[in-house]
Structure formats: C-alpha cells, structure tokens
C-alpha positions as CSV (number, residue, x, y, z in Angstrom):
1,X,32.9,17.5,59.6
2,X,28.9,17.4,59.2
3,X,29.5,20.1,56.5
4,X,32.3,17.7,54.5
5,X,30.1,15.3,54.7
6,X,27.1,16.9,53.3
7,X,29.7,18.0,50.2
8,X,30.5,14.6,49.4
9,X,27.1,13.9,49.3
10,X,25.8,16.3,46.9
11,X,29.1,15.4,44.9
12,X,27.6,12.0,44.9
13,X,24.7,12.3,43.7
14,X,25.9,14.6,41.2
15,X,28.2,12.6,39.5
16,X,25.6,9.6,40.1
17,X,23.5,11.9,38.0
18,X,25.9,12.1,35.0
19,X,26.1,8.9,35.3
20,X,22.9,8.0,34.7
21,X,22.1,11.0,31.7
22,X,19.4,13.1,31.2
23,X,16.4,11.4,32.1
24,X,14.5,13.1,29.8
25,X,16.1,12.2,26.2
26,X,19.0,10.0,27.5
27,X,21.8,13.0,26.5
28,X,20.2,13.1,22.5
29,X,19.7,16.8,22.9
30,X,15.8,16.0,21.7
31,X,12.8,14.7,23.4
32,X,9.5,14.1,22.0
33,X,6.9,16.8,21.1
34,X,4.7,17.1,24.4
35,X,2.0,18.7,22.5
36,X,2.5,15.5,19.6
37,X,2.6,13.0,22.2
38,X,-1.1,13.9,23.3
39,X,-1.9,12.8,19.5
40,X,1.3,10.1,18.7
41,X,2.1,8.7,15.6
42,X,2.0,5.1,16.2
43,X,3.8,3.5,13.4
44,X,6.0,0.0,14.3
45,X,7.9,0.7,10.9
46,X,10.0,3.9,10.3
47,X,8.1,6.8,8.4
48,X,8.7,10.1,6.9
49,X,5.9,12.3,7.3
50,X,2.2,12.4,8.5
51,X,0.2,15.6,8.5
52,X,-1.5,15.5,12.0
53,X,2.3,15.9,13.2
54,X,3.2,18.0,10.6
55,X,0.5,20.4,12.1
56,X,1.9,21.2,15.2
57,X,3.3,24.5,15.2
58,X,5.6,23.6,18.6
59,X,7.8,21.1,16.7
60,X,7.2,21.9,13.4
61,X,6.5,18.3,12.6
62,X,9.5,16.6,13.5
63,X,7.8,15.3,16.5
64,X,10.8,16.4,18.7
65,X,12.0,19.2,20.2
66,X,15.8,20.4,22.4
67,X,15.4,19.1,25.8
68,X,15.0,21.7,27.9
69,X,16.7,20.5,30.8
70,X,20.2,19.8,29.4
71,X,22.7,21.4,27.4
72,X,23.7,18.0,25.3
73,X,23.5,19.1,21.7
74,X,21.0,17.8,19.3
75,X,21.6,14.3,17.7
76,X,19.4,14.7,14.9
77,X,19.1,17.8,12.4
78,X,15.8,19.0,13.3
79,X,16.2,21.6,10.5
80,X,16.6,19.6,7.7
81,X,13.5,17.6,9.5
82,X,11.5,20.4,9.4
83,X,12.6,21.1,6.0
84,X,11.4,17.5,4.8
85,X,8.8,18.1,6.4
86,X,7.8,20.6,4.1
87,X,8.5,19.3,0.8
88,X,6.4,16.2,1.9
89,X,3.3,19.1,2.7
90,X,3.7,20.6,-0.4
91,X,3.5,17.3,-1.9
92,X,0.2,16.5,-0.4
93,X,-1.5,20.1,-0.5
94,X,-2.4,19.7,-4.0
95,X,-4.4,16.8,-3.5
96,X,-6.2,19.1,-0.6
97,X,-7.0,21.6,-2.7
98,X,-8.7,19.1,-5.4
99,X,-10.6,17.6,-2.7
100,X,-11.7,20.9,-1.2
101,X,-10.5,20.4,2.4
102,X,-7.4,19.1,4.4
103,X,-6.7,15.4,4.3
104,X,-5.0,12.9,6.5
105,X,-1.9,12.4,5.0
106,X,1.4,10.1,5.5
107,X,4.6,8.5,3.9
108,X,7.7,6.1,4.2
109,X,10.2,6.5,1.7
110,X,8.6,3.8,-0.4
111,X,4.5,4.5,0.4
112,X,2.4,7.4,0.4
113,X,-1.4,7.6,1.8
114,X,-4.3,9.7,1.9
115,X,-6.3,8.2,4.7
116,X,-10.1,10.1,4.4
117,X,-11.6,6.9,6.5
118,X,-13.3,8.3,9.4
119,X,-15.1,5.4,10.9
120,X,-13.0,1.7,11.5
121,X,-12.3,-0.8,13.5
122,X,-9.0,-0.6,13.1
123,X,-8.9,2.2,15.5
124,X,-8.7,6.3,15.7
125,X,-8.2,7.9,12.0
126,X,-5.1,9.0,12.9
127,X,-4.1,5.5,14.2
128,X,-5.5,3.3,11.4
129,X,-3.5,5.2,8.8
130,X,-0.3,4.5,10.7
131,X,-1.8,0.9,10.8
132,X,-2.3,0.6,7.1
133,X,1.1,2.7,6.1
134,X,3.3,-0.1,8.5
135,X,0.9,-2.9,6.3
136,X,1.5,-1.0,2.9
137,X,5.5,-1.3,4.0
138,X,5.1,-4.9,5.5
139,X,3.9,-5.9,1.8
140,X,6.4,-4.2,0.0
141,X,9.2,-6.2,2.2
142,X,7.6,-9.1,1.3
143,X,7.4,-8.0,-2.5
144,X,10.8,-7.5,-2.8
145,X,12.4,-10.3,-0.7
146,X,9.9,-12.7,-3.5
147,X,10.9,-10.8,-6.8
148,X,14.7,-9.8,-5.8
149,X,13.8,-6.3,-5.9
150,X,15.9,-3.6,-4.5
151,X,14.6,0.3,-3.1
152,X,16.8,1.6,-6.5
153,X,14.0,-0.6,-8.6
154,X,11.3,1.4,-7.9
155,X,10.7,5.1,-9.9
156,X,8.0,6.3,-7.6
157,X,6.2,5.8,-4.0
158,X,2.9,3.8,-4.9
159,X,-0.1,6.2,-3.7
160,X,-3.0,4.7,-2.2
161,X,-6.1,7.0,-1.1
162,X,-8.5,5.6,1.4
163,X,-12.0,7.3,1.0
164,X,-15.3,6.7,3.4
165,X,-17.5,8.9,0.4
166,X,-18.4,7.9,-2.6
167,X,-18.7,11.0,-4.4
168,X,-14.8,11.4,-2.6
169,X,-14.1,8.1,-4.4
170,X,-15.4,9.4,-8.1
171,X,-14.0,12.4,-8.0
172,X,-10.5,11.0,-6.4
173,X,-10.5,7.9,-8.7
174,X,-11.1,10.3,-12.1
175,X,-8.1,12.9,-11.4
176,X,-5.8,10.4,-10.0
177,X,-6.3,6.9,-11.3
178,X,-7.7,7.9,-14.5
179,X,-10.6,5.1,-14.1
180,X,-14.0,6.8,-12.8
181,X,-14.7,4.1,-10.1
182,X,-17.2,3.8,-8.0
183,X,-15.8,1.0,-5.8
184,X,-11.3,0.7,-6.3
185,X,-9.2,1.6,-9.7
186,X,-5.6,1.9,-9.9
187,X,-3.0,3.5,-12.2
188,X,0.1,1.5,-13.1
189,X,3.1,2.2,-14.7
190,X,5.9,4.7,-13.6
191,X,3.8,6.9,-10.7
192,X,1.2,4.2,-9.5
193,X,-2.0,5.3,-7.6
194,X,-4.4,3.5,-5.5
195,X,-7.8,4.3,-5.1
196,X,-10.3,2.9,-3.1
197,X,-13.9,3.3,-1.6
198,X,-14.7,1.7,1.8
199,X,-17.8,0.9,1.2
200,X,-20.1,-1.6,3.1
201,X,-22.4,-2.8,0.4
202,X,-19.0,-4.1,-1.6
203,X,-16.0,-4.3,1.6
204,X,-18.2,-5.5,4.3
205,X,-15.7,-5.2,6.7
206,X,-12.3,-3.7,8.1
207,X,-10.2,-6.9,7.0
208,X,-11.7,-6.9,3.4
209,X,-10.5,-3.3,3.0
210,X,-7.2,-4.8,3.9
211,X,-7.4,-7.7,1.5
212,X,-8.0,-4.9,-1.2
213,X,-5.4,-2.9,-0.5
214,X,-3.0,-5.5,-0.9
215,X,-4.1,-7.0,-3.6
216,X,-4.5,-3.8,-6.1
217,X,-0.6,-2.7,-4.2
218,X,0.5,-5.8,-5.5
219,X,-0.2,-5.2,-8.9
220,X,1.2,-1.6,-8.9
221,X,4.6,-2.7,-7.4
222,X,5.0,-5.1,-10.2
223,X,4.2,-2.9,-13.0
224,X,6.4,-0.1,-11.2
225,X,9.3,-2.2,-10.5
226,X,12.6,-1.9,-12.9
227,X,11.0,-0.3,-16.0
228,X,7.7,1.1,-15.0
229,X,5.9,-1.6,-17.2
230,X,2.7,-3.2,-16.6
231,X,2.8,-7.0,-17.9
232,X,-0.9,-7.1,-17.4
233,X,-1.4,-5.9,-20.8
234,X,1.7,-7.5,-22.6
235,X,0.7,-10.9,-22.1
236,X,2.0,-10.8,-18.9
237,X,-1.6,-11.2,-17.1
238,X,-0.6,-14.7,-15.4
239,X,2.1,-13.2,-13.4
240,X,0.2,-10.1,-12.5
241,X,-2.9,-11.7,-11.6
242,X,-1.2,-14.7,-10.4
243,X,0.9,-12.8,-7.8
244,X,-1.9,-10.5,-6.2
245,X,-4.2,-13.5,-5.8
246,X,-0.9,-15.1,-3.6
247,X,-0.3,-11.9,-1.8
248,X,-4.4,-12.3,-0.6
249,X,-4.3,-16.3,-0.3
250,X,-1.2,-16.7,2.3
251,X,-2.4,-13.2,4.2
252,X,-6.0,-13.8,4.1
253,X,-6.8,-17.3,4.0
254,X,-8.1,-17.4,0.3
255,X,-9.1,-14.9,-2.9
256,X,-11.9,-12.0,-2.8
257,X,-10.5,-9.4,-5.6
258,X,-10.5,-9.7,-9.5
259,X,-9.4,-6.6,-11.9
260,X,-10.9,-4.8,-14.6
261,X,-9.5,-1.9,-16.2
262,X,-12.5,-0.4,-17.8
263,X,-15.2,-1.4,-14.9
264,X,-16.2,-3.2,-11.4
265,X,-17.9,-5.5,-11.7
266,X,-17.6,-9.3,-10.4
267,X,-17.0,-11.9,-11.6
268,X,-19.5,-15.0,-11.3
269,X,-16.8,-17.3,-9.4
270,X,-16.3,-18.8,-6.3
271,X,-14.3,-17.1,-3.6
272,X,-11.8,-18.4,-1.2
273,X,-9.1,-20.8,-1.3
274,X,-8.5,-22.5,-4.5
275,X,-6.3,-25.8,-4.0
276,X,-8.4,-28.0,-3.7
277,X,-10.1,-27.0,-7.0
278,X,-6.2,-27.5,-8.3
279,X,-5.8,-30.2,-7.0
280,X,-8.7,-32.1,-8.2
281,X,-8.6,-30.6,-11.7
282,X,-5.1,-32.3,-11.9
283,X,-6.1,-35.2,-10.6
284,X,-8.9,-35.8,-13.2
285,X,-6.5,-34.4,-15.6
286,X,-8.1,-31.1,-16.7
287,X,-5.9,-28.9,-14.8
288,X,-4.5,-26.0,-17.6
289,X,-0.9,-26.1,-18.8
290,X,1.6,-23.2,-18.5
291,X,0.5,-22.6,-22.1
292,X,-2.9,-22.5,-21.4
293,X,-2.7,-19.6,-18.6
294,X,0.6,-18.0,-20.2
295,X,0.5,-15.1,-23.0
296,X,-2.6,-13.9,-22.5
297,X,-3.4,-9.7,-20.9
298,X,-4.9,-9.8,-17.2
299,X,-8.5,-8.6,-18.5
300,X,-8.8,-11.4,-21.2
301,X,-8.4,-14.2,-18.6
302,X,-10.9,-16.4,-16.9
303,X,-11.8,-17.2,-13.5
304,X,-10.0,-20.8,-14.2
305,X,-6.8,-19.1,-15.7
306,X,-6.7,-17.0,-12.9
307,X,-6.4,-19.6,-10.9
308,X,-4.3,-21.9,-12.8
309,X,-2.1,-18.6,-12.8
310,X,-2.2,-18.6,-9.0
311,X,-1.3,-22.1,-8.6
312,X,1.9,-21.3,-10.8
313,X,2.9,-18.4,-8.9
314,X,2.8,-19.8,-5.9
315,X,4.9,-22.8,-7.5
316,X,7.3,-20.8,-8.2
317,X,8.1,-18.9,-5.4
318,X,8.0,-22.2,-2.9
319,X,9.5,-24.8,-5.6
320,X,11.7,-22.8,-7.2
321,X,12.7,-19.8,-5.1
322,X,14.8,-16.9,-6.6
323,X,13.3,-17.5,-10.3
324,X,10.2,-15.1,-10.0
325,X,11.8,-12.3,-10.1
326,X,13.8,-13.2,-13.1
327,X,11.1,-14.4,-15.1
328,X,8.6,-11.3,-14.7
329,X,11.3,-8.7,-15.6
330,X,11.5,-10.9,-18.7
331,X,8.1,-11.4,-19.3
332,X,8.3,-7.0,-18.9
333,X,11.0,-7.3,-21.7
334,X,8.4,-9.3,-24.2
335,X,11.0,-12.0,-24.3
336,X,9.4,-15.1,-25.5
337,X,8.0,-17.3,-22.7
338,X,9.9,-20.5,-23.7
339,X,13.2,-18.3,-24.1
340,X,12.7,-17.3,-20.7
341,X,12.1,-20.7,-18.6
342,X,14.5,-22.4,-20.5
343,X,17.3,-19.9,-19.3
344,X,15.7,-19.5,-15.9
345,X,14.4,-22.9,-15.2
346,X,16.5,-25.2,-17.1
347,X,12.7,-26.6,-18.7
348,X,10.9,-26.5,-21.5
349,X,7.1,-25.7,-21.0
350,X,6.4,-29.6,-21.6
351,X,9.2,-30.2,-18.6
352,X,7.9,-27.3,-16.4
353,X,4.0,-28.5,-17.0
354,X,5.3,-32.4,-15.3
355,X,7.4,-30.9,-12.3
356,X,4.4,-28.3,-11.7
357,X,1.5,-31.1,-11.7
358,X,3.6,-33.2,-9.7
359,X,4.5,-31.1,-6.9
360,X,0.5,-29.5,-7.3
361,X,0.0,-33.3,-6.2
362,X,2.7,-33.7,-3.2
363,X,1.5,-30.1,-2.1
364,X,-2.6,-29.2,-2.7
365,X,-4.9,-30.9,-1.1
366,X,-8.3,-32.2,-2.9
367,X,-10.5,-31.7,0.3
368,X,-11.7,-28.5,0.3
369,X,-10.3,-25.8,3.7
370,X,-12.7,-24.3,5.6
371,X,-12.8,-20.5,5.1
C-alpha cells in the first residue's frame, strides 16, 4: 500500500510538472545566453543586432541558446538569427576597419549606431547605446505618427555615430558625412549619416548630447522620407528647420541646435523657449507671415525665421493635425507653396497668416517660461 502510494505521488508531481512547463524557457525550446546575460542588452524597444552580443561565441549572437533541460523544440530559428547576425557584422566591419579598431555597434530595423562614447552618465557603454538606440526609435515613432509616414517610406536606416575623440570625430565626419566637423555634421538624402562629437566645451552635458541627436535625426528622417530629398535646400528650410527645433522644444523644454552645412559655428541668438518671443512679436504686430519664413533654403534663414518657422510647425501639427505630412512631401515635389495650402488647408497664405496669429494668441504665452 505504502509503495502505491509513493507511485501516485511521484505521478503527481510529475504531471504537476508538465503542468507547470519548463521552468527554464517556459517549453520555447530557447533560453537566454548565460554567458550574454552576464553583459545583457538592455533595450525596452525590439532590436536587431548589437556587437557585444554578437561577440559571444556560445550563442553566436542571438543571445539564446536550446534549453538544455527539455526536449521542446526551438520556437525561434536560431539559424537564420545567427545568419542576420552576420550580415549586420559585415555591415559594421568596414567602419572598424576605417577607424582602426572594433567599435560598439547596434541596430533596429529602422536605426543603426556606432556608439565610441566611453564615459556618460547615461550609464555603462554598452548600456547607454541601448539607451540612445530605444531614443533614436522613440523619435522615429513620433516622426512618423506627425508626418503620416509608413516603415515602406524610408530607403535606408539613418546612421548616427557617437564619438568621445575629436580626431575620431574628423576623421568619422570626413568619410561618412562628407562635412569635416569638428563638433556634429550630417548627410541627408537617400543613406543619411549622423555624426557627432561629445565634447564638453560645446555639449556640456549627457542631456545636451541627447537634444543633438534628435535634433540633427530629425532633419535626416525628413530629407529621407518618400523620395530621399532634402527640402532644406529647395526652399523647403521652414519645414526642415521648423520641425527639428519642435522635436527639441516639446522633448527638451526649449531650442539649443542651429544647422550649417559648410561650418559650426553659432549663431548669436538666444536659446530656449521661444513663445513668448511669438507671442509678443504678434502682439505688437511684427510677428513674420508665412511668406516671410516660406521659400527660403535652411542655411539662408535667420534666427527670427527660424523661429517664426517653429511657431508654424508646431501650428500645424496641434491646429491642424494630419496636414504636415502632406504639405512637406509637396514642398519635396517643388510644388508652389500657395498650390499646396490651398489644396491641403483650404486657405490662401493671407487666410492661413489670420487663423495662425490668432491661435499664436489663444495658445503662446507673452511671459517668458523659466528654463
């Protein structure tokens, strides 16, 4: 009887056990790297490749490997993983080579980065490039959800390269942005590159880095999206400039960034948050009209245009939602700007300048934020 007993038991608590699964990868057939997990990526935001993982000789940087204590088959095709995981190596070791030693490397389907950053407070190397890859996605969401864009838009990944050396930065900025820099450059256009410098002396800290980033990102998803066109230099410049400077304002509390193509320096203008400055130029009636900030390229306008250009981004995308989008492919097309508003606004520049001031009015106001 004692031995029936102890049968039903162990029956028991076997079935109880297949119950509950493999407590090690819940009956996937995989479990996480154990040599990976001493290093993890930490992303919050899917992504397809980093080369710390990629490394690891155990996994072959999938990051998972068959549980050993189960016999459920693999759920995921570790092969065509590892094989992924490859063509994303290949892609990066050319850029090792340049530089003359291995780099940090990651990417989502939409983002790549070359993270050479090795002191910041936003954590371990490793960590902060997962950090800025989930931001570099989290901006992308937002750019799309504002300008209608879908993944199919896009040409290319946007590249940004992350460098704690100047010399790094020079050499970097020359090969892959086509600018010499000594501080950030970008290429637009069809395959767009990112390229900055963390320095102290110009991004005095972590969060300015940040506010870079987005801001140069920003105008690189625009001038890649649908065609590959910049509109910076086709008139365009209120839009391009216009949208970056929101992208920094409702993430960072106000403006830090203006672009040159041919150098770095800064411009002699106020930084920080610019409605009140709106608002009170409209109010004494010397705000500038959509004509006045429209039709002009990004390096020919001035700190007020920029601005005014701003202002009428960010009207646009809160007023009138869903008409963004539309216009800047447009303004990408060359079609004339009063063609464009009237189709997509229902307005006439004279119309949209009225509805704009007024609702810079209901909206802005004239006492300046703290920073």
């Amino acid at each position: 009887m004692r031995a029936a007993w102890i049968v039903l038991v162990l029956a028991l608590g076997a079935a109880d056990a297949i119950a509950q699964g493999c407590r090690r990868c819940s009956d996937r057939g995989v479990a996480e790297c154990r040599r990976c997990a001493k290093d993890a990526c930490r992303s919050e935001k899917p992504f397809r490749y980093c080369s710390i993982r990629g490394a690891c000789e155990e996994c072959g940087g999938t990051g998972l490997a068959e549980c050993e204590r189960c016999d459920a088959p693999p759920q995921v095709d570790l092969a065509a993983l590892r094989a992924d995981g490859e063509t994303c190596k290949a892609r990066f070791a050319p850029i090792d080579a340049f530089m003359g030693r291995p780099l940090r490397h990651a990417s989502t389907q939409r983002f790549e980065i070359t993270f050479d950053i090795e002191k910041i407070d936003a954590g371990k190397p490793h960590a902060a490039m997962h950090l800025y890859l989930d931001r570099l996605e989290a901006l992308g969401e937002t750019f799309r959800a504002d300008l209608g864009a879908q993944d199919a838009d896009f040409s290319s990944t946007t590249h940004v390269l992350l460098w704690s050396r100047a010399a790094d930065q020079e050499k970097a900025s020359a090969e892959y942005t086509r600018q010499p820099s000594t501080t950030e450059s970008k290429l637009m256009g069809a395959k767009p590159v990112v390229s900055i410098f963390y320095d102290k002396g110009h991004l005095h800290e972590e969060s300015e880095l940040h506010q870079a980033v987005v801001h140069q990102v920003a105008h690189c998803l625009l001038s890649n999206v649908w065609d590959g066109v910049w509109p910076g230099n086709i008139r365009g410049g209120w839009v391009d400039e216009g949208l970056a400077h929101r992208y920094e304002t409702t993430q960072f509390g106000g403006v830090r960034h203006y672009c040159y193509v041919e150098n770095d320096t800064l411009m002699d203008f106020e930084f920080g948050r610019w409605e009140s400055e709106v608002r009170q130029g409209t109010d004494r009636g010397e705000g500038l009209g959509v004509l006045s900030i429209t039709g002009r390229n990004t390096v020919e306008m001035t700190p007020v245009e920029r601005m005014y250009s701003w202002a009428l981004v960010d009207y646009l995308l809160r007023a009138k939602p869903g008409t963004l989008g539309p216009i800047a492919r447009d303004l990408k097309r060359k079609r004339p700007f009063a063609e464009t508003i009237a189709e997509r606004l229902q307005m006439t520049p004279f119309e949209l300048d009225a509805a704009w001031q007024e609702w810079i009015r209901a909206t802005y106001s004239p006492q300046k934020k703290p920073r």
